[in-house]
N, C-alpha and C positions, 0 to 999 in steps of 0.2 A: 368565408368563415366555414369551416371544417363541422361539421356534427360531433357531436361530444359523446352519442349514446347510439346502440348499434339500431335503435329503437327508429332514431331519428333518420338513421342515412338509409336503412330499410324502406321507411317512407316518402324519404326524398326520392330517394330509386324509382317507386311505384309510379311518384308523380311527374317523375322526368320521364318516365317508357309514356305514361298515357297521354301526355303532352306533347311528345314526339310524336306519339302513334296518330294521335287525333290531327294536329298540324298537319302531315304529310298525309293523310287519308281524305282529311278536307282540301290539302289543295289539288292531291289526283282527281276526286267528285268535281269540282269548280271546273278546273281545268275540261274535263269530258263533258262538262256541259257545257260550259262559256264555246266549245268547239261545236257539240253539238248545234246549240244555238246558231251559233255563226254559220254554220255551213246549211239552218235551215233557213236563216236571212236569206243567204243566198239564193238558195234556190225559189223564195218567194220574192227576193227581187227579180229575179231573171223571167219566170214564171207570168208578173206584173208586167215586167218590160216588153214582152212578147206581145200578152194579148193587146197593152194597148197600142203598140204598135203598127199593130194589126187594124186597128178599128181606127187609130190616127190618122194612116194610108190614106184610106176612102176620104175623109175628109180636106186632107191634103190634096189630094188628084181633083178632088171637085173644088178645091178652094172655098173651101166653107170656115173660114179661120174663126165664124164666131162660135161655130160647132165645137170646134176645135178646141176652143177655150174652155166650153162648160166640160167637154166631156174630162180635160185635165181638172178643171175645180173640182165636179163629180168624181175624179180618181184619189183625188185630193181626203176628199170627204167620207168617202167608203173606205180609205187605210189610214190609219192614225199615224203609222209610221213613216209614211212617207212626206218628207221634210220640203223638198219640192219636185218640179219639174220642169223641164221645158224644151225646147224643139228647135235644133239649127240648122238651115238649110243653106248652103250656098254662103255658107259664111255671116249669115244673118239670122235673130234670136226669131221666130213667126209666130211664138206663142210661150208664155211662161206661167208661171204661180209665184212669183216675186212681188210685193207689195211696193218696193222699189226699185225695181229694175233688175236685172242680171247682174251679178259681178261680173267682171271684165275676167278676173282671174281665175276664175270658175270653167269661163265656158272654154277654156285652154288648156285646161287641167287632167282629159279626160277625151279619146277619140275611136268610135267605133270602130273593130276590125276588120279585114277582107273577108267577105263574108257574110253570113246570116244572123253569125252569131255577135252577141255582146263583150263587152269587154267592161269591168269591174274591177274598179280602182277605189281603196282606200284614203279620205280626204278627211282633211284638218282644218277646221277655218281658226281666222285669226283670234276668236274668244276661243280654241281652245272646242268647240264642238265637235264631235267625232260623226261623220255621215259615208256609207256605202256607196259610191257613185257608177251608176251605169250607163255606160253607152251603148244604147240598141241603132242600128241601120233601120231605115221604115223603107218598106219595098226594096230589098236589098241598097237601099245608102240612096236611090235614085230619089224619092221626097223625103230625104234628108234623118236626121240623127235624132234618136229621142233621149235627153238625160233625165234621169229620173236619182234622186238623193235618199236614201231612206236610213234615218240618226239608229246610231248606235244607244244610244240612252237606254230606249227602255229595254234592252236585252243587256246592255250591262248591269240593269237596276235588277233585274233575274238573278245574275249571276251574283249582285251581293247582297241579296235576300236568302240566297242558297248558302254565299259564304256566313252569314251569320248565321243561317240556323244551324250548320256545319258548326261552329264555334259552340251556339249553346248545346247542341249535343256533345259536344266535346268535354264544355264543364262541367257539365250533367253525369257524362262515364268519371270524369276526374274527380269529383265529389265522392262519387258511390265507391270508385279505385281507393278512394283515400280511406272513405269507413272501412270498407271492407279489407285495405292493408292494414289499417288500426288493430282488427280486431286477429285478422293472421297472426299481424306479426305479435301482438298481446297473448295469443295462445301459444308461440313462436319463443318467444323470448319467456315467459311467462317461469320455464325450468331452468331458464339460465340466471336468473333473476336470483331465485331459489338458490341453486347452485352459489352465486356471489354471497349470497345473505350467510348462505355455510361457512362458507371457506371465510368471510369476515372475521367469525368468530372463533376462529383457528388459534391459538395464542400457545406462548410456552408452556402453558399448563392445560391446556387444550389440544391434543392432536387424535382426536376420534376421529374414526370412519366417516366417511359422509353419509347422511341418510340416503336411501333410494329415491332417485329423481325420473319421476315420470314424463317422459320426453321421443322426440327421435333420437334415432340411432346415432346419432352425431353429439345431442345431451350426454345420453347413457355413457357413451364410450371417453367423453370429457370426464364427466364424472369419474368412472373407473379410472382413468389417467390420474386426478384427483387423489384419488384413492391410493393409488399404489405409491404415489410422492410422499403422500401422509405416511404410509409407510416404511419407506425411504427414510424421511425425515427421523422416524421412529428410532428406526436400527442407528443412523447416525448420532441423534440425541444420546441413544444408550453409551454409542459409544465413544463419546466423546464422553459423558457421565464416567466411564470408567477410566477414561485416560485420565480424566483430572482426579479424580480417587486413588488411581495409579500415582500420579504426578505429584499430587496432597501426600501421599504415603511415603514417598521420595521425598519428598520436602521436610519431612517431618524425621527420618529419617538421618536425613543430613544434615539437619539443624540438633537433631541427638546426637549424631556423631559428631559433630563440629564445638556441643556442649561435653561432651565426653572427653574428646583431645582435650581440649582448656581446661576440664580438671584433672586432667592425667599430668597436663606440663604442669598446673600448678602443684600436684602434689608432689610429683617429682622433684620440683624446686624448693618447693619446703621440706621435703624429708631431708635433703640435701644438707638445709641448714642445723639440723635439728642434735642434740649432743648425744642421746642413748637410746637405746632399744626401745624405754619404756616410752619415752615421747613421741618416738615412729611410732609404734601399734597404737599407741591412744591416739596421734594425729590421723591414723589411717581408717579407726571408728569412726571416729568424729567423719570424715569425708566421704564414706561408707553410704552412712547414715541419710546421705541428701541426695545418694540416686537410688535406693530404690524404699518400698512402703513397711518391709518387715524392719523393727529398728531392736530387737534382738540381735545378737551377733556376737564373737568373740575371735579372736585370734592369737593361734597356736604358732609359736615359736620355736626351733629346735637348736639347739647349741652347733657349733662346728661338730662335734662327737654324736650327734643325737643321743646322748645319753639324760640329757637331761633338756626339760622343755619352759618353755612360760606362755601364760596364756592370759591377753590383756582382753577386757572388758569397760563397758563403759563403768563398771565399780575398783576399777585398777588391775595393775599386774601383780601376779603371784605366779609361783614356781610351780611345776606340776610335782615333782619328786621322783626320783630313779625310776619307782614301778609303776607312779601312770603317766612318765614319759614316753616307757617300753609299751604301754597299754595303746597309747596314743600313738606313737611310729606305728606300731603293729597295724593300726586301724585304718591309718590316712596313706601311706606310704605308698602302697598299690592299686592305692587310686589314681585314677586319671579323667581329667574333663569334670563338670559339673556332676555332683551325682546325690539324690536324696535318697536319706537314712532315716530310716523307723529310731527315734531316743531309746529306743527299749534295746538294740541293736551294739547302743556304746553305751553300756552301764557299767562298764570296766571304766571309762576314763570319765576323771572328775570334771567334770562339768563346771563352770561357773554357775549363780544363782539366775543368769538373766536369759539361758537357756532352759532351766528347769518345765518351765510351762510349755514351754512348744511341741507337738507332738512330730514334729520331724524334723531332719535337719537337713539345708543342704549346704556341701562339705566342696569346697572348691580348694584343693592342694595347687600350691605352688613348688618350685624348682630354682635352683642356681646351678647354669651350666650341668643339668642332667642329671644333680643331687637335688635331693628331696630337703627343703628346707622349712617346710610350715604348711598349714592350714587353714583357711578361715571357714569359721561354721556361722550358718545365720539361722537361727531360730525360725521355725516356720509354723504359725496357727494351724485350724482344721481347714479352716481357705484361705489358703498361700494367696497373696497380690504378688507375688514377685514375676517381674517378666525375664524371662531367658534371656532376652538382649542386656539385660542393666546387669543380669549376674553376669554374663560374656565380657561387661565392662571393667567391672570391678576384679573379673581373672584375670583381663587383660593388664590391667593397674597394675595388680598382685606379680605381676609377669615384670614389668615395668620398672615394680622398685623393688623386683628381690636382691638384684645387687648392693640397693642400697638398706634393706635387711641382711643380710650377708653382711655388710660393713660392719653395720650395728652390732649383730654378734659376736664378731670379731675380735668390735671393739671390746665387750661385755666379757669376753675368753678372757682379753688381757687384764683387763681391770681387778678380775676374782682371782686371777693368776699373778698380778703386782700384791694385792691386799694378802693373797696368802701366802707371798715371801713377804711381807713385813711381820708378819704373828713370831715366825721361828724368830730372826735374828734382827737387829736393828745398823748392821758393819756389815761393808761392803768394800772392801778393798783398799781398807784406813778410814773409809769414809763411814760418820754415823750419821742414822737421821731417819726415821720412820715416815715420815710426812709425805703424802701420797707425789708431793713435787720432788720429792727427792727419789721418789721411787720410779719415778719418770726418767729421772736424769742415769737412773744404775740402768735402768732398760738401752738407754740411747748410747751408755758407753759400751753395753753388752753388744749394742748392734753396729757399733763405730770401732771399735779394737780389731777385728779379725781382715778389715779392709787396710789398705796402703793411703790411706785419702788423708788429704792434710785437714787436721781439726783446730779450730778456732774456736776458744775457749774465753770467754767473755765474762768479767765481774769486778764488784770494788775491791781494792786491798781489803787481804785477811778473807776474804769467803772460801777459800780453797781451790785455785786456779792449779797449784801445783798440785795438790791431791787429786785432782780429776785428770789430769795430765798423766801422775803415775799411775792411776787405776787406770785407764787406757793402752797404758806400754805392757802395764802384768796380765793383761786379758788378750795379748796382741799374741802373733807369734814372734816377735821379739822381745818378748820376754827376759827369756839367757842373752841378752846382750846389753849392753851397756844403758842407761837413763840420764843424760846429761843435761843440767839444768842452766839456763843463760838468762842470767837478767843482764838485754845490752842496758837498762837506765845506770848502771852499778859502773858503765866502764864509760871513758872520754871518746868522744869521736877520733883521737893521737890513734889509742893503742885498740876500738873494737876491730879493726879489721887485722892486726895482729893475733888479737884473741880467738876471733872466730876462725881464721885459715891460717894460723900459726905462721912461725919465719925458719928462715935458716941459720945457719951461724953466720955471724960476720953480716947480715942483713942491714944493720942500721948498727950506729955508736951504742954500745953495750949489747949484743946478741950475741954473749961469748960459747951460746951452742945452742944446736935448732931444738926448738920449741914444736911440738904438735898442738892445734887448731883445736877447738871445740868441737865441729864439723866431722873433723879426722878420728876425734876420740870416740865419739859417738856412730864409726862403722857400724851399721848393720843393726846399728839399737834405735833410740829416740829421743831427739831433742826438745 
């Protein structure tokens, strides 16, 4: 399992170096003594082996084998270490310290060298006892071999007397390693901690500095890293703030302009339907009215002549009159673009009453095809709310349906222009009839006479099919020529096609001379 805290593997570290250190330090010490040791065994067995070798001779050469005896129990008695002994000559045991005899396997195990010197063999008995075995020569090998055993035990119980206190020092450094990393690495970690506890509290409405963190140079310079991210972060935040500010202002933008278009196509659609001037300008208030905050306003009209104007309000249309028509072109005409005007500035042109209060005005002229056709003014307080986009709109509009103000005019020319040819006379070309539907119908033959287009003339008996017929031929330029009139209901199907393209003589039983057609009579005039 992994350490979760740097707190933690710090200390695991301290305690893995000093348990490593202490392990391989205790077993280098063990190791250089277990040899020391060993190699002074050694040389106090060899040392032993000598002298009693020495002293065993004499007794050997005189055959004193009971001498012999004590002096080994006596060797026995005076070295604790030495496990036994005993003495082979000629192939036979002459003297031992076995309580039961010599092993067989023993005295086989182990044979002095050529020589003076001994020979030191490491032995293992069957329980597993570890003994140093020597064979010394006594009087160079002539009265025979002295073995002498001397157990490993109590120099091994040395060496793990040694390894244990080796261990408890070891625990002893690793306890003290542990306080003392505790408290390192607590002074250690102690500004990083700090540092965490900072930067926690870091949040979208939070990106302060970090406080100064007292530390090594490795804290300080986190920190400063710290530090300049938070800064980072800062400039980013800002600007991402402003993208979306940006983005919100585009958005809002395009949802005015997308609210904009839909009322331009609507109103374009409804002016479309709409019958006279007076219902355009007052529908065009009315839709004014609901994009921007000033709802003063009025709208100037100008005739196709500009000689005379109208200017609707939301209290109705009225006429300006010749001279503050003239006051009015004079004023708007060479303007161009949005533009505001001081009221004291137009005190020549009559005003409606719902501009009277405003002390300013601004004056958005419109156009048809590069003729100046109207104006609209909107009343403006001492603090205008109006924003320059919404009146950009509403010029735009104005732009939009001057064609279809243009119509309305047009229409309003002809209408003042039918009503004042009915005041003089009430006959028009045999025809009588004041009624404005009649005065529609003189217009339409006025404007269908002077073409060659065939007219179809539609109505019950008795309404005057043939009188609008002949007012058509006297306004035509066939006039000077003939007007023949064909009712085919009057003839048989035998004799219309006789009637219409006449015969020759002798054509059919009774043709006793050629007849001319209707068709033929009516060269160059109207049938």
């Amino acid at each position: 399992m992994r350490p979760q805290s740097l707190r933690h593997a710090l200390l695991l570290a301290i305690a893995f170096l000093v348990l490593i250190s202490g392990i391989l330090i205790s077993q280098l010490v063990t190791h250089r003594y277990s040899v020391s040791l060993m190699e002074g065994a050694v040389a106090q067995v060899e040392n032993a082996a000598h002298k009693l070798a020495l002293d065993a001779a004499e007794a050997i050469l005189v055959n004193d084998l009971v001498g012999l005896q004590r002096m080994l129990d006596a060797q026995m008695t005076v070295n604790p270490a030495v496990a036994y002994i005993f003495i082979v000559r000629d192939g036979l045991v002459i003297s031992h310290t076995f309580s039961g005899g010599v092993p067989v396997e023993l005295i086989g195990s182990n044979a002095a060298a050529d020589g003076d010197g001994g020979h030191l063999e490491k032995i293992v008995s069957q329980k597993g006892q570890r003994f140093l075995d020597i064979a010394w020569p006594i009087f160079g090998g002539r009265a025979g071999t002295l073995r002498i055993g001397f157990s490993e035990e109590p120099y091994r119980q040395k060496v793990s007397q040694l390894w244990l206190q080796m261990s408890l020092i070891t625990l002893s450094i690793l306890v003290l390693s542990l306080v003392a990393g505790q408290v390192f690495v607590f002074r250690l970690t102690r500004p990083l901690l700090k540092l965490a506890d900072a930067v926690e509290n870091i949040g979208e409405d939070n990106l302060a500095a970090l406080p100064p963190v007292k530390g090594r140079a490795e804290t300080s310079r986190l920190a400063s890293a710290f530090n300049g991210m938070l800064a980072r972060l800062k400039d980013y935040t800002r600007r991402l703030e402003r993208s979306n500010q940006a983005l919100e202002a585009k958005n809002q933008e395009l949802a005015r302009a997308q609210r904009q278009l839909r009322t331009s196509l609507s109103i374009a659609q409804e002016i479309a339907a709409l019958p006279n001037l007076k219902d355009v300008c007052a529908y065009l208030i009315r839709s004014f009215k609901t994009l921007i905050e000033c709802r003063n306003m009025a709208l100037i009209v100008f005739n196709s002549s500009s000689d005379e104007a109208f200017v609707t309000s939301e209290r109705g249309t009225f006429p300006l009159g010749a001279e503050g028509a003239d006051y009015a072109h004079g004023a708007f005409s060479a303007l161009t673009g949005i533009r505001f005007i001081e009221k004291e500035k137009l005190a020549a042109v009559p005003l409606p009453l719902d501009l009277q209060g405003a002390q300013k005005l601004a004056v958005l002229p419109f156009h048809y095809q590069s003729g100046f056709l109207g104006a609209m003014l909107i009343g403006c307080p001492a603090e205008c709310a109006c924003v320059t986009k919404e009146l950009d709109v509403i010029e735009l509009i104005l732009e939009q349906t001057s064609g279809a103000l243009r119509r309305a005019v047009l229409h309003e020319d002809e209408i003042r222009e039918l009503l004042a040819r009915i005041e003089p006379t009430a006959e028009f070309s045999g025809l009588i009839g004041k009624d404005p539907k009649m005065q529609v119908i003189y217009k339409l033959i006025e404007d269908v006479a002077p073409t060659d287009a065939t007219v179809l003339i539609q109505g019950e008996s008795g309404t005057g099919k043939e009188l609008v017929a002949r007012a058509i031929h006297q306004h035509s330029p066939r006039r000077e020529k003939p007007f023949v009139v064909i009712n085919c209901s009057a003839y048989p199907s035998t004799l219309l096609e006789s009637e219409l393209f006449g015969h020759e003589k002798g054509a059919f039983t009774g043709a006793s001379r050629r007849r001319a057609g209707r068709f033929e009579q009516a060269h160059g005039g109207t049938v």
